[in-house]
C-alpha positions in Angstrom: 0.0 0.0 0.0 1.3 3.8 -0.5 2.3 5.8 2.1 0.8 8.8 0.9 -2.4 9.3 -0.9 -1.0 12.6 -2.5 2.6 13.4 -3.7 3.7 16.8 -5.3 7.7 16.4 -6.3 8.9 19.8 -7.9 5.7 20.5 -9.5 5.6 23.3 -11.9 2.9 25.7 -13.9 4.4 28.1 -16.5 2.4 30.0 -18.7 2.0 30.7 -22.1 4.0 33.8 -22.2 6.4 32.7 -19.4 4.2 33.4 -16.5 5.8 31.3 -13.4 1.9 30.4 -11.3 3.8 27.3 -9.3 7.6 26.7 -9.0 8.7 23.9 -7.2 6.2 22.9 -5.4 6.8 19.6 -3.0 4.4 18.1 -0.6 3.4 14.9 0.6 0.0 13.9 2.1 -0.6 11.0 4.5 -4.2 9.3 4.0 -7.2 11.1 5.7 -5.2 14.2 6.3 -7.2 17.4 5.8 -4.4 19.9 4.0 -5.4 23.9 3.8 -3.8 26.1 1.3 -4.2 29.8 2.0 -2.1 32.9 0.6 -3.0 36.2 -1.2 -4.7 36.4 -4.6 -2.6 35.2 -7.0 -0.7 33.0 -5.2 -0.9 29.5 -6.8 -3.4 27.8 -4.6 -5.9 27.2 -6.8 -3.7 26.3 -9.8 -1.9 24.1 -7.8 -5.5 22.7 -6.8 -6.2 22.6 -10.2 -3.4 20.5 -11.6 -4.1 17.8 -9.1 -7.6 17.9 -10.0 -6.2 17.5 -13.7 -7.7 20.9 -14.9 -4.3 22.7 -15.8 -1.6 21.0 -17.6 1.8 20.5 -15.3 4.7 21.9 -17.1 7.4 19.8 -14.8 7.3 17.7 -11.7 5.7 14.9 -11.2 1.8 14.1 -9.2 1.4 10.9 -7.8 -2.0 10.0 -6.0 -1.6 6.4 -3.7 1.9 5.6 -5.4 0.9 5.8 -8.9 1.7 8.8 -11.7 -0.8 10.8 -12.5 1.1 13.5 -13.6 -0.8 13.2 -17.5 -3.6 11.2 -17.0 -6.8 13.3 -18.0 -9.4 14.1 -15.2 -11.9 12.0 -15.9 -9.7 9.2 -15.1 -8.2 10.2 -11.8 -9.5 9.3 -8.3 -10.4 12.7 -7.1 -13.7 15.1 -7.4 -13.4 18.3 -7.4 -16.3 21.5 -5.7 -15.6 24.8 -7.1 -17.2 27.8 -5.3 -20.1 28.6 -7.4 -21.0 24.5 -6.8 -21.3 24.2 -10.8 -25.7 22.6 -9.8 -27.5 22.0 -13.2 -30.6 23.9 -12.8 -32.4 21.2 -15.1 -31.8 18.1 -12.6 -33.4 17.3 -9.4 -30.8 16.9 -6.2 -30.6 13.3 -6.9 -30.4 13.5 -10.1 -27.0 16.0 -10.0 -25.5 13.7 -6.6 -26.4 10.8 -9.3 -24.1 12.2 -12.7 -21.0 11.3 -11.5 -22.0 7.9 -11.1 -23.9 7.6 -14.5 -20.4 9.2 -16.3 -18.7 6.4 -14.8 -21.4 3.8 -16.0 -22.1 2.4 -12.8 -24.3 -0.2 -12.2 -28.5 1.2 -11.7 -28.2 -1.2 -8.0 -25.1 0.3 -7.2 -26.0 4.1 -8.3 -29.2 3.8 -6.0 -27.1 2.2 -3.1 -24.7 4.9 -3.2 -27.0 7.6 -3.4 -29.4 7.1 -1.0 -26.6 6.4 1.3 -24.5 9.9 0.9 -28.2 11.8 0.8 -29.0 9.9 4.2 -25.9 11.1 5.9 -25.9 14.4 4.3 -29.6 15.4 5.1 -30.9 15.5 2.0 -34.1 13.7 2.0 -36.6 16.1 2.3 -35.0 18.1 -1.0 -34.1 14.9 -3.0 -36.7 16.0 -5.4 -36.2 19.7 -5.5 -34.0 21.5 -8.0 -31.2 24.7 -8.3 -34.1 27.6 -7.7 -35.4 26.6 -4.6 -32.3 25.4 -2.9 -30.4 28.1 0.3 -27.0 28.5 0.1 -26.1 25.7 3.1 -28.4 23.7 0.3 -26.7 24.1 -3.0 -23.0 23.4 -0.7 -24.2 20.2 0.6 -25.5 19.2 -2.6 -22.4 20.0 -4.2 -20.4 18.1 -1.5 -23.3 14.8 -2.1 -21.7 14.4 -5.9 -17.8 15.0 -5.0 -18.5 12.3 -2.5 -21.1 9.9 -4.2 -18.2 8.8 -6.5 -16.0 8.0 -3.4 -12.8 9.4 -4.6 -9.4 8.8 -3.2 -8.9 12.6 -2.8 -11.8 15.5 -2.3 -10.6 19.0 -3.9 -12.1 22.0 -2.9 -12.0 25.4 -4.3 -13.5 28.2 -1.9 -16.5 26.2 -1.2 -17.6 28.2 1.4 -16.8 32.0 0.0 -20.8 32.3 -1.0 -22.2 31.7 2.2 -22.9 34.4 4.8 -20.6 34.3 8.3 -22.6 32.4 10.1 -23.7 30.2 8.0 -20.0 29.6 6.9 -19.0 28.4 9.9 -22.1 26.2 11.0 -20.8 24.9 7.3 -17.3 24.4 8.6 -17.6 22.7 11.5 -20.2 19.9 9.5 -17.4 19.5 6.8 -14.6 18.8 9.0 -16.6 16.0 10.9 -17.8 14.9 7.9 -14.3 14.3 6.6 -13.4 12.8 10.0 -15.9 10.3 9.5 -14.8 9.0 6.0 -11.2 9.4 6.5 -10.7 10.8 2.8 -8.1 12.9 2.5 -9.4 16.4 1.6 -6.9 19.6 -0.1 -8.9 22.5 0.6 -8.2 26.1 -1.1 -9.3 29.0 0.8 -8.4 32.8 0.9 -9.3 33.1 4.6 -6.4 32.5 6.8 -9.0 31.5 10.4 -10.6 28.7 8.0 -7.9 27.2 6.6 -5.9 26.9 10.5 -9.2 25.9 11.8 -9.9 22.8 9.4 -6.4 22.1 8.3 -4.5 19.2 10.2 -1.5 20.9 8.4 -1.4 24.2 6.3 0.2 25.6 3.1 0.9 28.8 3.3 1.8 30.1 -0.7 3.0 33.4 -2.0 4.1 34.2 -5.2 3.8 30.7 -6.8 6.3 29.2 -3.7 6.1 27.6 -0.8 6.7 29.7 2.0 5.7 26.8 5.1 4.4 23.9 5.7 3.2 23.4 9.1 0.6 22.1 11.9 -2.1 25.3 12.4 -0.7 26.0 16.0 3.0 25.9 14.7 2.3 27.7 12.1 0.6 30.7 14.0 3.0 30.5 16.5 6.5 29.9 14.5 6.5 31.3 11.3 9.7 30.8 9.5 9.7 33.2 7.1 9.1 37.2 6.9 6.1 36.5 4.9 4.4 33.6 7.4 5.6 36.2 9.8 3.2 39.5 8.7 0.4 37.1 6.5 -0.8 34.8 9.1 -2.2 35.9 12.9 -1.6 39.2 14.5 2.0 39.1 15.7 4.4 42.0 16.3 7.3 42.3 14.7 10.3 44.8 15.5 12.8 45.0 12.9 17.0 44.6 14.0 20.2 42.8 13.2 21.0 39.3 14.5 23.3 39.8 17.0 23.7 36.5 18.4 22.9 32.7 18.4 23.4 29.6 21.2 21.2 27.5 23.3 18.1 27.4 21.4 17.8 31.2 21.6 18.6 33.7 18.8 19.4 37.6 20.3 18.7 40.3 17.8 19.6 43.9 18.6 16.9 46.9 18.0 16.4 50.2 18.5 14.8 49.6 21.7 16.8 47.8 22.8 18.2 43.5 22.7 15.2 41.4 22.5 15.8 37.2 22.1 13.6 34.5 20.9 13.5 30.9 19.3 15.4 31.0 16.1 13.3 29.6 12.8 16.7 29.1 11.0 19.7 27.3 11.5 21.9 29.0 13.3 25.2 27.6 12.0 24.5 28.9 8.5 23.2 32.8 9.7 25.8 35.2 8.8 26.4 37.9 11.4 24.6 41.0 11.4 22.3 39.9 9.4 18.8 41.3 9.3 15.8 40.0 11.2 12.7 40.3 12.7 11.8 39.2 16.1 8.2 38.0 16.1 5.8 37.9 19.1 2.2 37.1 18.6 0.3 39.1 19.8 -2.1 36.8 22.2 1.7 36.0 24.1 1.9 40.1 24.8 1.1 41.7 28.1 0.1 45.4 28.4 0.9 46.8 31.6 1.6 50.9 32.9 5.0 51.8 32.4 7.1 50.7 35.3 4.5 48.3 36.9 5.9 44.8 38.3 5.1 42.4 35.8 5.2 37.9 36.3 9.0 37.6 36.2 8.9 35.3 33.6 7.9 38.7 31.1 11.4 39.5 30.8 11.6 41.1 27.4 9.4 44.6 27.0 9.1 47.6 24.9 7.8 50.6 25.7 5.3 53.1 24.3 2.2 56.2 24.9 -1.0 54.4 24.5 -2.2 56.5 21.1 -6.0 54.7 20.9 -8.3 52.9 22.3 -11.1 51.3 21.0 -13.9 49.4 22.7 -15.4 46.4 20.7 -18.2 44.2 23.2 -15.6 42.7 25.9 -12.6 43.3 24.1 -10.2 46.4 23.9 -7.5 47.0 21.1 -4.6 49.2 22.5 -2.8 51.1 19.8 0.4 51.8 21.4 3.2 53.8 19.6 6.9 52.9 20.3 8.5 55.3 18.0 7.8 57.7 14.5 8.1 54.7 12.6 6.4 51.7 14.6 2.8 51.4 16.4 1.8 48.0 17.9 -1.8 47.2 18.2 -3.2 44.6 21.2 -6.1 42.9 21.7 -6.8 42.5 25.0 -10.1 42.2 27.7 -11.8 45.5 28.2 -11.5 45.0 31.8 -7.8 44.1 32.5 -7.1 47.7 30.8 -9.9 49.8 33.3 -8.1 47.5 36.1 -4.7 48.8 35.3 -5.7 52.4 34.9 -4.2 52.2 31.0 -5.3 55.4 29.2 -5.1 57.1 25.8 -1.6 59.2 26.1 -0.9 57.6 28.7 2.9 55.5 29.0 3.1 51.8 29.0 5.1 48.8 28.7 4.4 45.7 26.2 5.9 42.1 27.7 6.2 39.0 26.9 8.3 36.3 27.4 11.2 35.3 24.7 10.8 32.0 24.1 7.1 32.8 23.0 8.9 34.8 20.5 10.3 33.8 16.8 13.5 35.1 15.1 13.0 35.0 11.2 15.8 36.4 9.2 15.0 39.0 6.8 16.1 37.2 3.7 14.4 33.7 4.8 
């Protein structure tokens, strides 16, 4: 048996024209893993998605799905199905009948198609609407429809494009949570494309993050938000603070960079044998691991690294306050924090404060990673 159900080795997608949209892409998914791909517009993600899905030609590399090369083999002939974001219904074809093409395209047997069907609209919920078609389905409707017929044909591998950017906020995530049991439940391995960063750490077991046609990470949703390993992870995903400086030194799992406020140290992303000195980096502290406290105030002594600032705003959203503080002409740092803690601590518009936290919550990313 294969040990992955998905294989990328130095894929490529050039253009007509000489447009680079992928450049050496590698990945390498185990069976039942649910992979996110998030970046900017532009990015790759969905070409990438669409040259496993066998929609865009590959111009190099090769794609292997359960140890065998599919690299040219057209997409009717692969194991995977594919929902795009508008759900691609046809308006002229009852529920059943659009969960039931797939099925007929592959010639299955009448027994078999009913078996399957009423078996994917039983744990889907789509009894009552079996018989309805496009124009009177909701949005939550048409998705779970859509999702019936990628899985009716039980595929090796479920692609999906933005399947959730047409549905409102709530419904979204009601929609989320349902499609993340559901894959759970019948351990298919899913590659999901979205362009918001808190779906795609939510759902994913791991995430790509993409800019630019490259790969900048590859990581597990908490790692990934709390140990970015490039400048890009670093300002694209979360809400971390980053102060700009020169890496001044390395040794015992701590990097020390030197700023103009001062020598602040975290957890280096890169190796530290093969950093050149001087060199420029960013020390990176999310923002959930910073404490906002009135300048001078006695802090938990493990909060040993701080900055300091004049609190320049504050606004008040429900229970939560976001504290605009500015540290110099060039730099403000914004935190979210509970409304209360900051009436508590007496913190005030124009008033002077210190922002700790401590280092080894903190990530060192060089500048040219």
């Amino acid at each position: 048996m294969a040990d992955y159900d998905l294989e990328l080795v130095k894929l490529r997608k050039v253009y007509p024209g000489g447009t680079v949209a992928v450049e050496n892409f590698d990945l390498r998914v185990e069976r039942g893993e649910f992979i996110s791909f998030v970046g900017p517009s532009g990015c790759g993600k969905t070409t990438t998605l669409r040259m496993i899905a066998g929609l865009e030609s590959i111009s190099s590399g090769d794609l292997l799905i359960r140890g065998h090369n599919f690299t040219d083999v057209p997409t009717e002939k692969r194991p995977t199905s594919t929902i795009f974001q508008n759900y691609a219904i046809f308006p002229h074809m009852t529920v059943r009948q659009n969960i039931e093409f797939g099925l007929h395209v592959r010639k299955a047997s009448a027994p078999d198609i009913k078996k399957r069907v009423d078996s994917i609209i039983d744990k889907l919920q789509l009894g009552d609407i079996a018989g309805a078609k496009e124009g009177s389905l909701s949005g939550g409707q048409k998705q779970r429809v859509a999702l019936a017929r990628g899985l009716v044909t039980e595929p090796d591998i479920l692609l999906l494009d933005e399947p959730l950017g047409a549905l409102d906020a709530n419904l979204r995530k009601s929609i989320q949570e349902e499609l993340k049991i559901l894959q759970r439940d019948l351990n298919i391995t899913f590659v999901f494309v979205t362009h918001a960063q808190s779906e795609a750490l939510s759902m994913g077991d791991r995430v790509v993050v993409m800019n630019s046609g490259k790969v900048e990470q590859i990581s597990a949703p908490f790692e990934l938000y709390t140990r970015p390993k490039s400048p890009f992870v670093a300002r694209f995903i979360g809400r971390n603070k980053i102060i700009e400086g020169q890496l001044a030194q390395t040794g015992n799992g701590r990097a020390v960079v030197q700023t103009r406020f001062g020598a602040l140290s975290g957890v280096p992303s890169f190796d530290p044998a093969t950093s050149a000195a001087d060199a420029k980096a960013l020390l990176v502290a999310p923002s959930e691991y910073v404490d906002i406290l009135p300048a001078g105030a006695a802090a938990d002594t493990a909060l040993t690294d701080m900055v300091s600032g004049q609190v320049s705003a504050i606004d008040a959203v429900g229970h939560f306050a976001y504290v605009t503080v500015h540290l110099d002409d060039d730099l403000s740092i914004r935190i979210e924090t509970h409304r209360e803690k900051i009436a508590e601590r007496g913190i005030e518009t124009g008033g002077q404060v210190d922002l700790r936290w401590q280092p080894e919550r903190a990530t060192v990313v060089l500048e040219a990673a």
